[in-house]
C-alpha positions in Angstrom: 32.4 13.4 -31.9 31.5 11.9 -28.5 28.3 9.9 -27.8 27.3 12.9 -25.6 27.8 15.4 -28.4 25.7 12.7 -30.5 22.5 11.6 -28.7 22.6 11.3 -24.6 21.6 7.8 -24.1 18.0 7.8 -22.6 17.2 5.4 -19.4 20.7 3.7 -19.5 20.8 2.4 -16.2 17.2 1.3 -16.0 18.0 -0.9 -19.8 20.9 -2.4 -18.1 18.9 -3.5 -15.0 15.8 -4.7 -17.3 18.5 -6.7 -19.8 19.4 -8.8 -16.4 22.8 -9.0 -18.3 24.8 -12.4 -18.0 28.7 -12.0 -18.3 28.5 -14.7 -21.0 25.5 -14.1 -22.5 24.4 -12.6 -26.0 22.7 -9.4 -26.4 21.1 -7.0 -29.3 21.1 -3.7 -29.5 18.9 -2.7 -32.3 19.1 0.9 -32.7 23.2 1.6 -32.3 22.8 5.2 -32.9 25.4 7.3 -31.2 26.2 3.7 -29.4 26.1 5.0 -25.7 23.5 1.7 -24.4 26.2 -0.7 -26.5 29.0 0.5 -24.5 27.1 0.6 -21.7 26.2 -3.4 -22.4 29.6 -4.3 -23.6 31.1 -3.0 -20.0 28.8 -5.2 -18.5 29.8 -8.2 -20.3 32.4 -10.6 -19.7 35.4 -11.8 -22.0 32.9 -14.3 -23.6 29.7 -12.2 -24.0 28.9 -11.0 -27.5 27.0 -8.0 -28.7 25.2 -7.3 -32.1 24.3 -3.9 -33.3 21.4 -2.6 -35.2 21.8 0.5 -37.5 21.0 1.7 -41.3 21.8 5.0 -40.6 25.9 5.6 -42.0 26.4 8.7 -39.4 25.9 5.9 -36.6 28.1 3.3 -38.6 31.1 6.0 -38.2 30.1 6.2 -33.8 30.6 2.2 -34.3 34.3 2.5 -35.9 35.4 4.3 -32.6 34.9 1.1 -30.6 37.5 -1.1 -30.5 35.8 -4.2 -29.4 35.8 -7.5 -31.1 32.7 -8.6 -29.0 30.9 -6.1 -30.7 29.1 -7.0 -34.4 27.7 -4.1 -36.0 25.1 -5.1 -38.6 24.3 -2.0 -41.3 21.2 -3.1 -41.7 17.2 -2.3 -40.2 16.0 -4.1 -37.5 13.3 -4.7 -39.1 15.2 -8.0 -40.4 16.3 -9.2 -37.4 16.0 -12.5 -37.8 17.2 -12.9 -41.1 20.6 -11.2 -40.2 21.1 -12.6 -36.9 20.7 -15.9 -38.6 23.5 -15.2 -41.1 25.8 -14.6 -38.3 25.2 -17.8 -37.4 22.7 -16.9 -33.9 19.6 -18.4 -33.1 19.4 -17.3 -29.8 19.9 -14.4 -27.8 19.9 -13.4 -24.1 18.7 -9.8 -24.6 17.3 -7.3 -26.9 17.4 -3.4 -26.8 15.5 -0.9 -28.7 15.5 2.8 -28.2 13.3 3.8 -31.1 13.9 7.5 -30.7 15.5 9.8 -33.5 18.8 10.5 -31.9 19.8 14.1 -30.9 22.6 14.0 -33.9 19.9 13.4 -37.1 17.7 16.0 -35.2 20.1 18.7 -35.2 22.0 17.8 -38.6 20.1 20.7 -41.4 21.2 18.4 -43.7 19.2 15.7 -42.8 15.6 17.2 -42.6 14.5 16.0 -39.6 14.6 19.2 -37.5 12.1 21.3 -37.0 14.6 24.3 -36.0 16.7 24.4 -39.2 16.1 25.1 -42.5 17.0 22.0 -44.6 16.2 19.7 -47.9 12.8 18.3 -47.5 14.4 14.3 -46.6 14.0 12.3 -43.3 15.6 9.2 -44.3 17.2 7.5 -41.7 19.0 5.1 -43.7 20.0 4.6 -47.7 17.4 1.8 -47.8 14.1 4.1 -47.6 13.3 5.1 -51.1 10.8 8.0 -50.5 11.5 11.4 -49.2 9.5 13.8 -47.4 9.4 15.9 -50.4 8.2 13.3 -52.1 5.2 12.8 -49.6 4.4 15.9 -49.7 4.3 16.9 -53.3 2.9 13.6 -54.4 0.5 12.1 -52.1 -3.3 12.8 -52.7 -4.9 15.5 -50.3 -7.0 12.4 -48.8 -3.8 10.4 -48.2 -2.1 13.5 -46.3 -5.0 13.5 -44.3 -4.8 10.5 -43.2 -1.0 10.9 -42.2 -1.5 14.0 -40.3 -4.4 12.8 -38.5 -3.0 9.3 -37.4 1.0 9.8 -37.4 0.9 13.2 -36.2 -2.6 13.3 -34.2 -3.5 16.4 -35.5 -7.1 18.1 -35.1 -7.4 20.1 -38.3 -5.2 17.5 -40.6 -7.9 17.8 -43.5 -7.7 21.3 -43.1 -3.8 21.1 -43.2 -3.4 18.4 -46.7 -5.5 20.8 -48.4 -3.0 23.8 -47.6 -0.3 21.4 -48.7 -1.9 20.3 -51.7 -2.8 23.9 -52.8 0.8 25.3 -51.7 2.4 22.7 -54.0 0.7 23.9 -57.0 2.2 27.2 -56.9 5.7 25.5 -55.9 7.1 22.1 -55.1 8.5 22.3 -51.8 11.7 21.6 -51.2 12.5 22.4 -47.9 12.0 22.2 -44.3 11.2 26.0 -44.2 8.8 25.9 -46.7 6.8 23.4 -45.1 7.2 25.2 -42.1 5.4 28.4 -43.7 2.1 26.2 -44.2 2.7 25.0 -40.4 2.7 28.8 -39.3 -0.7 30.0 -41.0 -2.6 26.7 -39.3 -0.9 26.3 -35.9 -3.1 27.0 -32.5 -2.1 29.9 -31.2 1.4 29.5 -28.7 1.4 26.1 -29.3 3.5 26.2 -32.8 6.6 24.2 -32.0 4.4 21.3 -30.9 2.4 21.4 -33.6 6.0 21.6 -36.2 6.5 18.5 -34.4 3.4 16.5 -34.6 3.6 17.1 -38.4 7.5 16.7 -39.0 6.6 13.3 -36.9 3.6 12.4 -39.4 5.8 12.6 -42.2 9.6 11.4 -40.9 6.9 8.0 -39.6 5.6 7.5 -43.4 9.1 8.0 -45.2 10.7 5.6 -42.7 7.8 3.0 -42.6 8.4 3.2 -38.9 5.0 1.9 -37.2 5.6 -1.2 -39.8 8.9 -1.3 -38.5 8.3 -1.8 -35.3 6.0 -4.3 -36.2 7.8 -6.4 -37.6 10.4 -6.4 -35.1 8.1 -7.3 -32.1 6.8 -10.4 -34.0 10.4 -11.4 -34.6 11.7 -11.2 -31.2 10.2 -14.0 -29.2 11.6 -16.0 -32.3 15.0 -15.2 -31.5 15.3 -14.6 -27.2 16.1 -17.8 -25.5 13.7 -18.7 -22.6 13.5 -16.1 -20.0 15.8 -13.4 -22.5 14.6 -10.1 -21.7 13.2 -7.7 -24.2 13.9 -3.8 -23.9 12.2 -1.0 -26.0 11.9 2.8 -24.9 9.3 4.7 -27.0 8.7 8.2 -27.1 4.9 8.6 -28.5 1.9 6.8 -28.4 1.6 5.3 -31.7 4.6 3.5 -30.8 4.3 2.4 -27.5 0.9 1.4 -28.1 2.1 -1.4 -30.6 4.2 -2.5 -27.8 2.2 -3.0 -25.0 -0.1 -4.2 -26.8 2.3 -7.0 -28.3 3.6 -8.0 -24.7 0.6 -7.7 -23.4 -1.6 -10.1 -26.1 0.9 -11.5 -28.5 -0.7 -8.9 -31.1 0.4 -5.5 -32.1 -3.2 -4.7 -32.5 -4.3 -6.2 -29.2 -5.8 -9.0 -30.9 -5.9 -12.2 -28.1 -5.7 -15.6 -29.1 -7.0 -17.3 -26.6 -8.1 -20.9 -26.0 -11.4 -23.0 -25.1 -10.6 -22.6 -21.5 -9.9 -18.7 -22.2 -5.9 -18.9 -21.5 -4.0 -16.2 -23.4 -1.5 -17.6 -25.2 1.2 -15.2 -26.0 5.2 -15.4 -25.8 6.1 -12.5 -23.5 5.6 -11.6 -20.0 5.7 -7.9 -18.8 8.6 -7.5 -15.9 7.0 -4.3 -14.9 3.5 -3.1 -13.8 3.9 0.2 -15.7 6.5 1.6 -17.9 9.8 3.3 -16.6 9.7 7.0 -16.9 12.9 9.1 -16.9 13.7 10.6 -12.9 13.8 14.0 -12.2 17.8 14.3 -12.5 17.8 12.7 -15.5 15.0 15.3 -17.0 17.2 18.2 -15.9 20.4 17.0 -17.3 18.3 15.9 -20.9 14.8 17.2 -21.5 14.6 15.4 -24.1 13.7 12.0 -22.4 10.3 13.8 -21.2 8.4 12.0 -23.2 10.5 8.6 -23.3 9.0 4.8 -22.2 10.7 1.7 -21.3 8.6 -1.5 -21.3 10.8 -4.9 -19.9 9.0 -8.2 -20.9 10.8 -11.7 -21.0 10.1 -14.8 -23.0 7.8 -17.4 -21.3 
């Protein structure tokens, strides 16, 4: 299966040109996925350059054993411990970090893998053998109040209370076990012509809690001054608000929160420097050739 036919790599031109790439240097590429940025990255690399990938998901891990590259170290792992594995590969310091945090086109459209809101499929959403709970298990188990609280902040939906209690009540006729029969709830509560976006803002809620992926992302921000050299450039295109939020807020104050630390003379002291005024949208040729990156975000910072 080509990268194409996987996930079509989103901004790749505009990540190499914010990565400043050195022939020599070191580089991370945190979510390998169908590994179209890694190539990209390894091409610009010289004979001494070295590349480590990010990926707990195994469908990527099988993308990664077509390249035949020995500058290239895939690590089966989540980025959320990206300093602890790095460290084990003997790195301290990198040039250059990548992150596409979007679910690639591959786990959206495999049934199997629950993540689509097109196909009919188990009730799962794990991206990698490392998250314990599945969406079924969200859904039957968690308390109406906690459902709430997912649909309304992971999903940003307007009538999430309304919504848990249909879940809540649904599950006591039948645990649900698919993606269909969530999709049934969905149907009876969706506005009017604007169902598939409302699928998607609560297949979103629940794929986010399964995968821990706001807590991800977390996590990784505060790790990546620790490991760029001075000047490295960090990389991450999001696709909703929830998760580029964290992000310019963390290159912006330090804190994924927005929380500044700042000193008695009122200097903000924080370990990244935005590259860019705003974030990088996709172009118009790009949207026609992969609607998908509508809703993508690249933010470039570098360590100060």
């Amino acid at each position: 299966m080509s990268e194409s036919t996987y996930h079509t790599s989103v901004l790749l031109q505009e990540c190499l040109s914010g990565l400043a790439i050195k022939p020599n240097g070191i580089y991370v590429d945190v979510t390998f996925g169908g590994g179209g940025h890694s190539k990209a990255i390894l091409n610009a690399l010289g004979p001494e350059g070295r590349l480590y990938a990010f990926d707990q998901d195994p469908d990527a891990w099988k993308q990664a054993d077509l390249i035949d590259d020995d500058r290239l170290t895939l690590i089966t792992a989540n980025f959320r411990y990206l300093e602890k594995y790095l460290r084990l590969q003997g790195v301290k310091q990198v040039d250059g970090i990548l992150a596409d945090l979007g679910v690639s086109s591959f786990q959206l459209d495999a049934a199997e893998r629950g993540f689509s809101t097109r196909f009919d499929g188990p009730l799962d959403m794990r991206m990698g053998p490392s998250a314990s709970t599945s969406a079924a298990e969200v859904l039957n188990t968690y308390s109406a109040g906690d459902l709430q609280k997912l649909f309304g902040m992971y999903g940003e939906i307007k009538n999430a209370k309304t919504l848990a209690l249909a879940v809540v009540q649904a599950r006591t006729q039948k645990t649900l076990e698919t993606t269909g029969e969530f999709k049934e709830i969905l149907f009876k509560l969706a506005p009017r012509n604007k169902e598939f976006r409302y699928f998607a803002q609560a297949f979103q809620a629940i794929r986010i809690e399964v995968n821990q992926e706001l807590k991800v992302i977390e996590e990784f921000l505060e790790q990546s001054p620790k490991v760029l050299a001075p000047a490295g450039r960090l990389c991450v295109i999001s696709f909703h608000s929830l998760e580029d939020r964290l992000v310019k807020n963390y290159v912006r104050t330090g804190d994924c929160f927005g929380k500044e630390d700042k000193d008695m003379f009122g200097v903000v002291h924080k370990p990244l420097e935005s590259e860019i005024r705003k974030p990088i949208t996709a172009s118009e040729e790009e949207l026609k050739v992969n609607p998908r990156s509508r809703s993508a975000k690249l933010r470039i910072a570098s360590k100060i």
